[in-house]
C-alpha positions as CSV (number, residue, x, y, z in Angstrom):
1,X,-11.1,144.0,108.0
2,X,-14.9,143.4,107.6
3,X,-16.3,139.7,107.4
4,X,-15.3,138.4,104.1
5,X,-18.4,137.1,102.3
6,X,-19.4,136.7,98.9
7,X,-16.9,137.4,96.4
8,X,-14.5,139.0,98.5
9,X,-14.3,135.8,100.4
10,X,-13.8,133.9,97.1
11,X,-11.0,136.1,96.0
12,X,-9.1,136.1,99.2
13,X,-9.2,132.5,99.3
14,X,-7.9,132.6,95.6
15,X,-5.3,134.6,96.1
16,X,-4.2,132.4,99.3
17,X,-4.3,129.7,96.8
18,X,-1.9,131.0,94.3
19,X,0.5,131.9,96.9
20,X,0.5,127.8,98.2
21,X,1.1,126.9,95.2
22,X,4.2,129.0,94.2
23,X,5.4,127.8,97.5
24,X,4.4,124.4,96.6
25,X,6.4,124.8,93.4
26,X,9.6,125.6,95.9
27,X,9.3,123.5,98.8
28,X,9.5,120.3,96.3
29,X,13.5,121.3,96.2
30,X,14.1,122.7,99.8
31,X,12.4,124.2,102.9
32,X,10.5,127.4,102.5
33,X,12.5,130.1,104.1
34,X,11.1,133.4,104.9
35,X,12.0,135.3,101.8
36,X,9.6,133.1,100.2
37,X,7.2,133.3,102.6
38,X,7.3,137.1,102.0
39,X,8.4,137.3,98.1
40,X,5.1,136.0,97.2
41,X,3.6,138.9,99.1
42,X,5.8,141.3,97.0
43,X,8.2,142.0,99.7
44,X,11.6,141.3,97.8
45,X,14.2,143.4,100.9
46,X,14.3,142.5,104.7
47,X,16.2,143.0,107.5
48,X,15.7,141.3,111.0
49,X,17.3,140.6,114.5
50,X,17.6,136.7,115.5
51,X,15.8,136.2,118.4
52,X,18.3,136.3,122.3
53,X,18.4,132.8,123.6
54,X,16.2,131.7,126.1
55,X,18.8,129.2,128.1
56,X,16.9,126.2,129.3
57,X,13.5,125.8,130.9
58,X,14.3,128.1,134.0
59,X,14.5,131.3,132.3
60,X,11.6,130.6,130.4
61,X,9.3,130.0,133.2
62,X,10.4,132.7,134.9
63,X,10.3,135.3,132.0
64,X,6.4,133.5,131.9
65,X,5.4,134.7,134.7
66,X,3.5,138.1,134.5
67,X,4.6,139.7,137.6
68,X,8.3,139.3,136.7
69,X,8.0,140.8,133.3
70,X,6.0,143.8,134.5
71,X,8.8,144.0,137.5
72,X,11.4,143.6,134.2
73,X,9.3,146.7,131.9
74,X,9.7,149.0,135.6
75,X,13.5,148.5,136.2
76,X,14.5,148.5,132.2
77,X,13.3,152.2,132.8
78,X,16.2,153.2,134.8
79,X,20.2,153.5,133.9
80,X,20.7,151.6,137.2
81,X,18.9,150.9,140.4
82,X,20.4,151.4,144.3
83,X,19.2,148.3,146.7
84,X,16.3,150.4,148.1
85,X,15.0,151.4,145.0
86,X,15.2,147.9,144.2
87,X,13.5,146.6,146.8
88,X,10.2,149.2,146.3
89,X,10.1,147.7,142.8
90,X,10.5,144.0,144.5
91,X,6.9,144.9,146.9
92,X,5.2,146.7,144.4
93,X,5.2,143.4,142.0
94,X,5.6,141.0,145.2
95,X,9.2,139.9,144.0
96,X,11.5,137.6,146.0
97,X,14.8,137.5,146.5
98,X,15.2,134.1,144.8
99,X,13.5,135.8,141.7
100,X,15.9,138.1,141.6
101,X,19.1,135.8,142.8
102,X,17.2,134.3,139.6
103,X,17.8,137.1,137.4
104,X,22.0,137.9,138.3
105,X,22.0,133.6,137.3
106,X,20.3,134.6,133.6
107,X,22.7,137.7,133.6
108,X,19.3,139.8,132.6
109,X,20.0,142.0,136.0
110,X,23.5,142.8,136.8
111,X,25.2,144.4,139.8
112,X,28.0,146.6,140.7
113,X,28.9,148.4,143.6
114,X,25.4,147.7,145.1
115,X,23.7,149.0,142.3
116,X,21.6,146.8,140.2
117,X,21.1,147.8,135.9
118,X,20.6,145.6,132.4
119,X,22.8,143.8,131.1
120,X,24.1,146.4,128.2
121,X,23.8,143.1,125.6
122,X,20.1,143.1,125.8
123,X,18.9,145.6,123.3
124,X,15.8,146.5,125.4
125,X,12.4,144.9,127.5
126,X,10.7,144.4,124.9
127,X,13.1,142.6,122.6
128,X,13.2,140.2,126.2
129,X,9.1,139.4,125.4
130,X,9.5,138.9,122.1
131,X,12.5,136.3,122.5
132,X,10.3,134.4,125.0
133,X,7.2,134.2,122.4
134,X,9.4,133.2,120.1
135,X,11.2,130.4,122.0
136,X,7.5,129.4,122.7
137,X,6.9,129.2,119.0
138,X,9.7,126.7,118.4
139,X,9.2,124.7,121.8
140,X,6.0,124.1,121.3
141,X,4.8,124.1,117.6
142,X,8.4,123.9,115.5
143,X,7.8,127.7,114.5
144,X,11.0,129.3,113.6
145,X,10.8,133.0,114.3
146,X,12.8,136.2,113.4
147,X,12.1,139.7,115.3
148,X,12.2,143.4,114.6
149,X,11.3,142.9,110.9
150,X,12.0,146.2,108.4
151,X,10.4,145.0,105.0
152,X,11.7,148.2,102.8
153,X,8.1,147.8,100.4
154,X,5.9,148.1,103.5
155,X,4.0,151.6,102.8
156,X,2.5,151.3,106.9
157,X,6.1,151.7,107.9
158,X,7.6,150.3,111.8
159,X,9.3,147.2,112.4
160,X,7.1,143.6,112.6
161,X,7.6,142.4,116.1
162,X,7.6,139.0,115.6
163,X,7.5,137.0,112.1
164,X,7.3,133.5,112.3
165,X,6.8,130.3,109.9
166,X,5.6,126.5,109.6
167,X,5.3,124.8,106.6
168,X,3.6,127.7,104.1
169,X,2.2,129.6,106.8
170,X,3.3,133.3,108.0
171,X,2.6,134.1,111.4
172,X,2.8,137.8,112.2
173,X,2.7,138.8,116.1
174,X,2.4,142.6,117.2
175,X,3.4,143.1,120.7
176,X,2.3,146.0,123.1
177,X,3.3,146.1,127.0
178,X,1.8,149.2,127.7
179,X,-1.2,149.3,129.2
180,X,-4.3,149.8,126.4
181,X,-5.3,153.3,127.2
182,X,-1.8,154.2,126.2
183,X,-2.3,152.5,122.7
184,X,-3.5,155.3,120.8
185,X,-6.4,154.9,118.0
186,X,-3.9,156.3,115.3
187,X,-1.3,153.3,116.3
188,X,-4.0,151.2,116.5
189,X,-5.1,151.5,113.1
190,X,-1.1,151.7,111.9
191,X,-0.8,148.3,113.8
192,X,-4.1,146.2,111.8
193,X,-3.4,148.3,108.4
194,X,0.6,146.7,108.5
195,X,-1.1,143.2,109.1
196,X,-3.5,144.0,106.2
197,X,-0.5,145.2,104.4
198,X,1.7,141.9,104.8
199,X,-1.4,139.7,104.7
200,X,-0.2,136.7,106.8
201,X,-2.0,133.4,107.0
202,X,-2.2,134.8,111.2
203,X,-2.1,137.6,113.1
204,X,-2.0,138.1,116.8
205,X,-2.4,141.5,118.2
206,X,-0.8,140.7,122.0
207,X,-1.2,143.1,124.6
208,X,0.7,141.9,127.7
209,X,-1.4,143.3,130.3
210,X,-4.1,142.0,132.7
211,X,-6.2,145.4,132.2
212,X,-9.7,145.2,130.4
213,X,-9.5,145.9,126.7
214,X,-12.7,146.3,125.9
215,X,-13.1,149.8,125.5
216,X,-10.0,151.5,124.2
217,X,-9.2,147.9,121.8
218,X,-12.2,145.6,121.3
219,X,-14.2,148.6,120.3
220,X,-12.1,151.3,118.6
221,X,-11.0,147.8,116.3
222,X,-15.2,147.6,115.6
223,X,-15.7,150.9,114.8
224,X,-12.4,151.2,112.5
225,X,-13.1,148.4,110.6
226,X,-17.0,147.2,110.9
227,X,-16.0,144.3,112.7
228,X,-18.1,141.9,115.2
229,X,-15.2,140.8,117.0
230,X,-15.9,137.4,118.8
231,X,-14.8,136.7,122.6
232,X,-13.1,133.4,122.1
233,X,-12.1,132.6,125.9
234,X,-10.9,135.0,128.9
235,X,-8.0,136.9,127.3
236,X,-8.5,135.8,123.7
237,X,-10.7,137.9,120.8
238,X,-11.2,136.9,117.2
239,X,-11.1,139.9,115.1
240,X,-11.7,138.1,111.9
241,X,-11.4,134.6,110.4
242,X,-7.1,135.3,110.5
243,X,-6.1,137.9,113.1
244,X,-6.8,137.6,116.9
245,X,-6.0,140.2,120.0
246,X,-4.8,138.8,122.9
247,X,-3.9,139.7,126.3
248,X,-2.0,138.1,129.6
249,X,-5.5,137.2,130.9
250,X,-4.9,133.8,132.3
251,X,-1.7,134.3,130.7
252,X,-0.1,135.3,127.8
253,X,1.8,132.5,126.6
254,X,-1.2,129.9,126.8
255,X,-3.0,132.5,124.9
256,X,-0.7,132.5,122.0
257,X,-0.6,128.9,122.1
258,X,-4.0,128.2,122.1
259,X,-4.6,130.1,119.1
260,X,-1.8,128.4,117.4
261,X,-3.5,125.1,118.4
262,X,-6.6,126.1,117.1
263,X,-5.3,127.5,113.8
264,X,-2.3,125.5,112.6
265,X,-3.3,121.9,114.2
């Protein structure tokens, strides 16, 4: 993770090279697919989870919003909720009863015999978040995506959150929705050594919380790995020349997006 200078900076760039290039020699017959993508980073066996559609442009802007999703993360906690319960989750993230009329239309919230749960299809919150970056991905820059990725080489071990790609580039996306004093310096570390381990052409570290980072991310990352990480914009960090934390800070989407722009455009 340090600054790459001087030879190590010539030999990552080399070995970027050499990976285009075998690439190159494929895409002349068909599209790159992701075995590609990660064959050339000696990962021969995958397994993944294609992302849950995100049906039309209403659901998406209301899974955008922070306050919804943090309302989502409290109620996915619970087997099922009564009406009162309900509404003390509705005041405590100022919800309306259009937002959740809103929800029962997206059949994300259900309800039966006044009581309000999940639907049982939806394998958890945070597979919700990950299916919203990842119809951002395609909406907006053409990025196909794939979730939950088990790569059986990968020493670091855990699923990759989100793994997406355009042309020869890998993008890599970690996701966290807890809030960072709850990220612990030991999965911290597991988190950046995976992305060091897979080596993708971009890596975002997303947090989805408003909360400062400073302290328990920005500078655990700095001492871990000798890093000057660089405050790009409110909500955006850049960790080194490839990988990137960001946080719901404005907001988390535009975050993601205007790294993408700035990377990939």
């Amino acid at each position: 993770m340090q600054e790459e200078k001087g030879d190590t900076y010539i030999t990552s760039k080399i070995i970027n090279l050499e990976r285009k290039f075998k690439l190159l020699e494929r895409i002349l017959n068909d599209e790159v697919s992701f075995s590609d993508l990660l064959l050339v980073r000696g990962f021969k066996y995958f397994s993944y989870f294609e992302p849950s559609k995100i049906d039309g442009s209403k659901l998406f802007n209301l899974l955008s919003k922070y306050y919804v999703r943090r309302f989502l993360a409290d109620f996915f906690m619970f087997e099922n909720v009564r009406k009162e319960d309900l509404n003390q989750l509705m005041t405590k993230w100022k919800i309306k009863n259009s937002t959740i009329q809103d929800l029962l239309d997206s059949r994300i919230v259900l309800v039966e015999n006044d009581k309000f749960f999940r639907n049982p299809d939806i394998r958890d919150f945070s597979f919700i978040v990950e299916s919203l970056i990842a119809f951002l991905l395609n909406k907006k820059f053409g990025i196909d995506s794939i979730l939950n990725v088990k790569l059986k080489e990968l020493s670091k071990g855990g699923d990759i959150d989100i793994l997406g790609k355009w042309k020869l580039e890998l993008i890599m996306i970690e996701l966290k929705e807890s809030p960072p004093n709850n990220v612990s310096l030991t999965e911290l570390k597991l988190t950046f050594e995976r992305f060091r381990s897979v080596s993708p052409d971009i890596f975002i570290f997303a947090l989805d919380t408003t909360l400062s980072i400073k302290r328990n991310i920005i500078d655990n990352l700095t001492n871990l790995y000798k890093v000057n990480p660089q405050k790009i914009r409110e909500g955006i960090y850049k960790i080194s020349e490839n990988s990137f934390v960001v946080t719901a800070k404005r907001d988390l989407l535009s975050n993601i997006s205007y790294v993408l722009y700035e990377k990939i455009l």
